[in-house]
N, C-alpha and C positions, 0 to 999 in steps of 0.2 A: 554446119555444112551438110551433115547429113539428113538431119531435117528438113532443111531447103530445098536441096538439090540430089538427095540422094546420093549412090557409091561415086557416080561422076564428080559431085561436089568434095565427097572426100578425100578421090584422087586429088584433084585438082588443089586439094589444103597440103596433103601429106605429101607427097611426091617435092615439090618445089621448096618445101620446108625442109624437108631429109636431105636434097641436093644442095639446096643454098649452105645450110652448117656444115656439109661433107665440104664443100667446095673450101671454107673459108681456110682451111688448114694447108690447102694445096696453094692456094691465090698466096695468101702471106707468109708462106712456108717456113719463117727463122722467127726465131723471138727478139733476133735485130732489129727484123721490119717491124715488127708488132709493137715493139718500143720505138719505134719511133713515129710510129701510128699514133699511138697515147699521146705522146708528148706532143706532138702535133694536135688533135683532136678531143684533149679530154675533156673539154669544156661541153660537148657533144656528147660522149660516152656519159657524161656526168649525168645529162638529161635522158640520155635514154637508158639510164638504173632508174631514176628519179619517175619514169613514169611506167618505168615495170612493174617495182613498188606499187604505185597507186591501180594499176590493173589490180594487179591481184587483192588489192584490199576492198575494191568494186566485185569480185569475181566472189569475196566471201559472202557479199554483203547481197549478193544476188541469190546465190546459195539459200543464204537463210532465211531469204525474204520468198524465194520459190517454196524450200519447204516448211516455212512455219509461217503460218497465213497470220495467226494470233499472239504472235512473240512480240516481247514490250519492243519498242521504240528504241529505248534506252540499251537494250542486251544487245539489239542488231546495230546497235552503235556502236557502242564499249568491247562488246566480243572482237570484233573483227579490226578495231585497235589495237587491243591488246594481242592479238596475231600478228598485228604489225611488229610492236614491240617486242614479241620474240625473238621475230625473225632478226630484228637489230643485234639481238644477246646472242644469237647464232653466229652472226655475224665475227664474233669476238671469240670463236673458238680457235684455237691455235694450226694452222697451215696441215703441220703434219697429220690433224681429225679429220679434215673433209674430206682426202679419197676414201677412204673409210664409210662416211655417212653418206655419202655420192650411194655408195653400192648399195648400203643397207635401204636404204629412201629407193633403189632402183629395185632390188629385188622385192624387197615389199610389195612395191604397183605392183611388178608381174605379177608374185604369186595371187595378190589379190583380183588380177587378172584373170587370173589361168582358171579359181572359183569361180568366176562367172561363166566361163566355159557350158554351151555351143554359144556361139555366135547367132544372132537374129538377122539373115538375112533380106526379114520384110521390113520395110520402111515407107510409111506414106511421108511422101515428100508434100513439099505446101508450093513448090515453085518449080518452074517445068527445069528440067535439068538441062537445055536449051541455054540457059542463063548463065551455063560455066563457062561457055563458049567466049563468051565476054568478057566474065570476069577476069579468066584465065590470064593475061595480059598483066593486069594491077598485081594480081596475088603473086605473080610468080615476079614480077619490079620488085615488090616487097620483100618477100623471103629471098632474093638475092642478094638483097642488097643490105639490110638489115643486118646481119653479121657483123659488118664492119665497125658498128657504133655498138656493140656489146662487149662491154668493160671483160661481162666474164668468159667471154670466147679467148679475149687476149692472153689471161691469166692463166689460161687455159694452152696454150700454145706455146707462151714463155717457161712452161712449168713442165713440157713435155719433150721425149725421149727424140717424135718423129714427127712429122708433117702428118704420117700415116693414122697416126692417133684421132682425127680426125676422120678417117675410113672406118674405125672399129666406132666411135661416138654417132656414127649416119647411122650402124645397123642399132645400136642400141637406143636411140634418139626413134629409129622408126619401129621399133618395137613398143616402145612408151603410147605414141601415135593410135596404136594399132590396137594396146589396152581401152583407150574411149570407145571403140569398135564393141566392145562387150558391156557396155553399159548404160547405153547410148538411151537406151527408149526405157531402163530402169528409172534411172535418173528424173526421169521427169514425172515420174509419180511419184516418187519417194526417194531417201538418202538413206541406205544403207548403212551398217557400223562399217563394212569393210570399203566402201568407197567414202565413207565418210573417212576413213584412216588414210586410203590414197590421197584426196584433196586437201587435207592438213598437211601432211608431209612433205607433198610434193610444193606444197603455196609456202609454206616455212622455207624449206629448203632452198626454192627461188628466192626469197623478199633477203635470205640471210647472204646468199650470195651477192645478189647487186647492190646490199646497203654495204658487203666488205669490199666487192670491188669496185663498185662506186666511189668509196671514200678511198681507195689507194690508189686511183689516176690522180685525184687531187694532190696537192702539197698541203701539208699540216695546215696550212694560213686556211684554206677553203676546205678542209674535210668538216669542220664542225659545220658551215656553212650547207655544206650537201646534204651531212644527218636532218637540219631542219626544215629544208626543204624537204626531203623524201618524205617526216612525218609532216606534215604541213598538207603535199600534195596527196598525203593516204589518208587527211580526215577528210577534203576536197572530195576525193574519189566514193569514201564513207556515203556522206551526204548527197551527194550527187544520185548513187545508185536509191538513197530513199525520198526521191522527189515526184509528184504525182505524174503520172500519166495517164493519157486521155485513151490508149487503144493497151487491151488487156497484155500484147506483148512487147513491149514499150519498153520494159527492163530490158528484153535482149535485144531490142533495138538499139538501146543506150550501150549494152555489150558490145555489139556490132561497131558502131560509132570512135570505140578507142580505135581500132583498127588503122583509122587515119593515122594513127602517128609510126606505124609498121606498113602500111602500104603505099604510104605517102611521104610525112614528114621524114622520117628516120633515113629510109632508101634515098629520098631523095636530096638530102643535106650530102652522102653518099656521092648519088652522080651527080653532083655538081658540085664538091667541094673536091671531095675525097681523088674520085677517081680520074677530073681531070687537073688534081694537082694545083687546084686552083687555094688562092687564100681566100678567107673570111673578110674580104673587102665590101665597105659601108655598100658601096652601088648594088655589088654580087648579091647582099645581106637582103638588101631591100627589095630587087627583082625575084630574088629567089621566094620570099615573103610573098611577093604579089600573087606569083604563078599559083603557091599552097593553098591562100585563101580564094582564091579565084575555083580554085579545082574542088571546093568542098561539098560545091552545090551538084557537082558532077558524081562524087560518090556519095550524096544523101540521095539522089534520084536515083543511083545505080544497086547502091545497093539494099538500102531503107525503101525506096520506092518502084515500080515496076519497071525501070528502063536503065536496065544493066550495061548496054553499049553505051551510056556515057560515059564509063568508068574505063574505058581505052583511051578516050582522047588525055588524062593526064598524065598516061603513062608514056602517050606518044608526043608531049610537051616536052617529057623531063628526058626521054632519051634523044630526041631530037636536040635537045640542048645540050646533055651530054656527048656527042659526037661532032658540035659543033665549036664547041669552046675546048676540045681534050689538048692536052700539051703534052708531045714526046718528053720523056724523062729525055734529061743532057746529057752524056753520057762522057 
């Protein structure tokens, strides 16, 4: 975003991101509702571990293809599986370890942060920052609504003290944010030892969380089922990011491209399942299907392409439909 569009595009990432996760604490406030969120939904939450996972196994896989132009085929295969695979054995560390590796995995970025210290505030942008303007709409659908289908927002709520926990996770979630800010225009020349130790940690630390929260929406019968989906859908993701493209930035176009499933799919299972209360009924399934793949060509022009005000109209589809089908709770 900030190569894009500049500080505008960064606002426009960071801000709606830091409110949507502060927000979700306050919206679902008890670990009642959140259980019974799961229990309702986790067929949903399941998929959206399952292709968090497979991001970040793309996001290594890009990494090492950005900086080692000459590395076998086979290592930027296998490496960034076998990350996957860690992350699963992370997964399996015992409840009372993760607040623990939470901090250390947080303090680490900063401090690795804070060495990068001053900040760069020149940036050539590649696309007029005009284009947030439009964007602004989808991203902010997305990061609101997103929340709801992350297994480990829940885990995260039913495991805590206050709603407010939540307020203290916005400032430290936008201070994480706020670390890419110091190494933004690094990065693209080269990988560091010490942002190379941020992106491990941080991509571990993710992939171990949504393969453990992932597999504990499930009941026993479907966890092993989710495990092989997750690895399944992160050799997918592997191979994917090592497929030819025709225009030199085509990786982080293909980067750009998961996005659908965070500004579209995900949010939008969201307002139209979730939030008007509605079931997962065959008709509902199948309209809702239409409207996603109808809408892809409108964020591959929008955002891939130079005509960013397409990417309102499916944001202005899915809330129009969400205001039109919402059902009072009975009370």
């Amino acid at each position: 975003m900030l190569h894009r569009y500049g500080w505008e595009g960064f606002a426009m990432f960071a801000i709606p991101n830091v409110i949507g996760c502060t927000l979700f604490g306050y919206i679902v406030r008890t670990p009642e509702r959140s259980k019974a969120l799961v229990e309702k939904y986790a067929r949903a939450m399941s998929w959206f571990a399952i292709v968090t996972i497979a991001f970040h196994a793309f996001f290594i896989v890009m990494m090492m293809l950005m900086h080692c132009e000459n590395a076998n085929p086979l290592l930027t295969r296998f490496l960034p599986f076998g990350i996957v695979i860690v992350g699963g054995v992370v997964a399996l560390l015992p409840s009372r370890v993760w607040p623990y590796l939470a901090l250390i995995v947080w303090a680490t970025s900063l401090a690795i942060g804070y060495s990068l210290l001053p900040i760069e505030n020149e940036i050539s942008q590649s696309r007029p920052w005009q284009d947030v303007i439009w964007l602004t709409p989808i991203v902010t659908f997305g990061f609101l609504f997103c929340p709801y289908l992350d297994p480990t927002f829940h885990r995260a709520i039913q495991c805590s003290p206050s709603k407010h926990a939540f307020g203290v996770f916005g400032i430290t979630f936008g201070a994480m944010i706020g670390v890419t800010c110091l190494y933004h225009n690094v990065i693209l020349e080269t990988l560091t030892v010490g942002i190379g130790i941020h992106l491990v940690i941080q991509t571990l630390f993710t992939i171990g969380a949504h393969f453990r929260e992932g597999a504990r929406v499930n009941n026993r019968k479907n966890r092993r089922r989710f495990v092989c989906f997750a690895f399944v859908a992160g050799l997918i993701a592997i191979e994917a990011a090592h497929r030819p493209h025709a225009v030199e930035e085509g990786l982080t176009n293909d980067y750009l491209r998961f996005f659908v499933f965070y500004g579209l799919v995900f949010p939008g299972l969201v307002s139209t399942f979730m939030a008007t209360r509605r079931a997962f009924s065959t008709k509902r399934v199948m309209v809702f299907s239409i409207v996603a793949v109808a809408s892809l060509p409108f964020l591959e022009w929008g955002y891939i392409g130079e005509s960013p005000w397409l990417t309102v109209l499916p944001a202005i589809a899915l809330l129009v439909w969400l205001f039109a089908s919402y059902k009072k709770p009975t009370t």
